[in-house]
Structures are given as structure tokens and as C-alpha cells.
C-alpha positions as CSV (number, residue, x, y, z in Angstrom):
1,X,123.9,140.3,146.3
2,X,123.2,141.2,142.8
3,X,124.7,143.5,140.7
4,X,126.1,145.3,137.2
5,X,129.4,145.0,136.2
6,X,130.9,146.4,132.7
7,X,132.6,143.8,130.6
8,X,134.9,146.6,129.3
9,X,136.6,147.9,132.3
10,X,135.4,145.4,134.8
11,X,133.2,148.5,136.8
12,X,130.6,147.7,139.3
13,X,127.7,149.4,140.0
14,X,124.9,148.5,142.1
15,X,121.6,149.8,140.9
16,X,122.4,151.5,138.0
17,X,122.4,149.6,133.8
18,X,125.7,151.6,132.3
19,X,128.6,152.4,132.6
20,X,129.5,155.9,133.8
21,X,133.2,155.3,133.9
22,X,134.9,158.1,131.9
23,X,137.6,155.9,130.0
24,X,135.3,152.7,129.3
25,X,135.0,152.0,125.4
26,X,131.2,150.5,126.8
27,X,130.2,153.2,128.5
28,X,126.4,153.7,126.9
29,X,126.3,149.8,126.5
30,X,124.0,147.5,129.3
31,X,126.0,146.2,131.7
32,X,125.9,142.8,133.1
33,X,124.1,141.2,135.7
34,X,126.2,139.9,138.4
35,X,126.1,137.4,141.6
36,X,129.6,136.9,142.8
37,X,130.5,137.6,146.0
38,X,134.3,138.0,145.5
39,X,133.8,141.1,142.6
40,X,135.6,139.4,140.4
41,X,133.0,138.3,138.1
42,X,133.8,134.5,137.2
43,X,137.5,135.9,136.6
44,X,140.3,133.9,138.6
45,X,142.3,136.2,140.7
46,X,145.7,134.1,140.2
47,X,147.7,134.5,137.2
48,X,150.0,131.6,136.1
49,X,153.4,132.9,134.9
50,X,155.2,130.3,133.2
51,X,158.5,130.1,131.5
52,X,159.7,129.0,128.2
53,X,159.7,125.0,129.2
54,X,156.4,125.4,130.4
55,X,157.5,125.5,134.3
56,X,155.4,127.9,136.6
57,X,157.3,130.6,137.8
58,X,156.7,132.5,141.2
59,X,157.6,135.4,143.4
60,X,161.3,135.1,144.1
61,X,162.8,132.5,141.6
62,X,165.5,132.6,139.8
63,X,166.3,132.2,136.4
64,X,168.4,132.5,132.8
65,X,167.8,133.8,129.8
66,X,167.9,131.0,126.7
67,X,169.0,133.0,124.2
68,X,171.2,136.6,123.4
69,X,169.0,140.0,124.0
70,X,169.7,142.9,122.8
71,X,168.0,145.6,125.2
72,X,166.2,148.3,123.4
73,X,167.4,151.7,123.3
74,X,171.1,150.9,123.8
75,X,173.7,148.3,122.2
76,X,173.9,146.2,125.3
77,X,173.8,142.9,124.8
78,X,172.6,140.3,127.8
79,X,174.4,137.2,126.7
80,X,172.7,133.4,126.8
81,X,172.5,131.9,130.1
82,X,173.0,135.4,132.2
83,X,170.9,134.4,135.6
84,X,168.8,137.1,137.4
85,X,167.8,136.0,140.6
86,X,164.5,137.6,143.0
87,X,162.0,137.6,139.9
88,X,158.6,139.5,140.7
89,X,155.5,139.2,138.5
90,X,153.8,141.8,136.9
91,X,150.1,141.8,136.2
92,X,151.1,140.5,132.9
93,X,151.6,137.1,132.7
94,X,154.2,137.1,129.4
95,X,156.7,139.7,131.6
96,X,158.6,139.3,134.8
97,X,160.6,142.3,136.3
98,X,163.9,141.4,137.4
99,X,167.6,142.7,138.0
100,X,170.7,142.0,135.2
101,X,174.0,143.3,136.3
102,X,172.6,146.0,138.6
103,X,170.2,146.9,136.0
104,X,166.4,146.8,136.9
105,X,164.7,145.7,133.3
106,X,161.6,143.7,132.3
107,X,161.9,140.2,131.0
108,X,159.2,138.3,128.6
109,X,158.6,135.0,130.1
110,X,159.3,133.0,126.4
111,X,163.3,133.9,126.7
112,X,163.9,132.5,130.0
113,X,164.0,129.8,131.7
114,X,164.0,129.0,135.6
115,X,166.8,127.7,137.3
């Protein structure tokens, strides 16, 4: 089935050329034409989180930080080589959400490593 989606904010319409989404930067622009039966538009669905070595991480892992973090808005410090176990992904793939020491915080993938 063809149709129009907006390269801006990934909208799809059926019949219609622009975007009528209210926040879309694109909004008066054409939209594209579209064959894909997934909605997706060409885009991959999977998103490949990877740690600082370069090693895939997934739901569920564990894993240690390389180096000291400070965390922002407070002096505690989250020494090298703390382990936080049960990782989940986040839509982005530089962050994981984890738990340090009770503590519920978000990670960036390029100061861990998995264990």
C-alpha cells in the first residue's frame, strides 16, 4: 500500500502531501512517498547498544563502570569497577538505565563495560 510519511517526525498519512502534525519542524514541507509494509520506512526497528569495548549489550546484563563518575547534582562519587546488574535499554542507544547502590540512575554506554 502506498503512502506519505514525514521525514521530520516520522508521521504517516495516507492520502494527504503534508504534514499536519502540530510539533513537526516540516510541517508545510512534501512529504515522502512510501511502500513499506512494516511503517517503519527503511528504518531498522532494533537498536544496537554497545559498550565501551565494543561488546553488544542487552536486556538484563550486567556490567561495571571503567572509570570514577561523579553524579550530577550531588558529590557522590560511583567509584571504578562498581557493577550494576539488570541493565535495561533506553530508546537511546549511548544510555542504559540501571540500579547503583539502591539508586535508580542512567548510565552512558562509553563508561561501562559488561561483565
Amino acid at each position: 500500500m502506498t503512502h506519505y510519511y514525514c521525514p521530520g517526525c516520522m508521521g504517516t498519512l495516507e492520502e494527504i502531501s503534508i504534514c499536519e502534525t502540530d510539533s513537526c519542524s516540516d510541517q508545510y514541507e512534501l512529504m515522502q512517498e512510501c511502500n513499506c509494509s512494516n511503517g517503519m520506512h527503511g528504518q531498522t526497528e532494533e537498536i544496537i547498544v554497545k559498550d565501551s569495548n565494543g561488546n553488544i549489550l542487552n536486556d538484563g546484563d550486567n556490567v561495571a563502570t571503567i572509570k570514577d563518575l561523579t553524579l550530577r547534582g550531588s558529590s557522590q562519587v560511583i567509584k571504578q569497577g562498581t557493577k550494576a546488574s539488570k541493565i535495561k535499554l533506553t530508546d537511546n542507544p549511548e544510555e542504559i538505565d540501571c540500579k547503583i547502590n539502591g539508586t535508580a540512575i542512567v548510565l552512558r554506554t562509553e563508561f561501562v563495560k559488561k561483565v
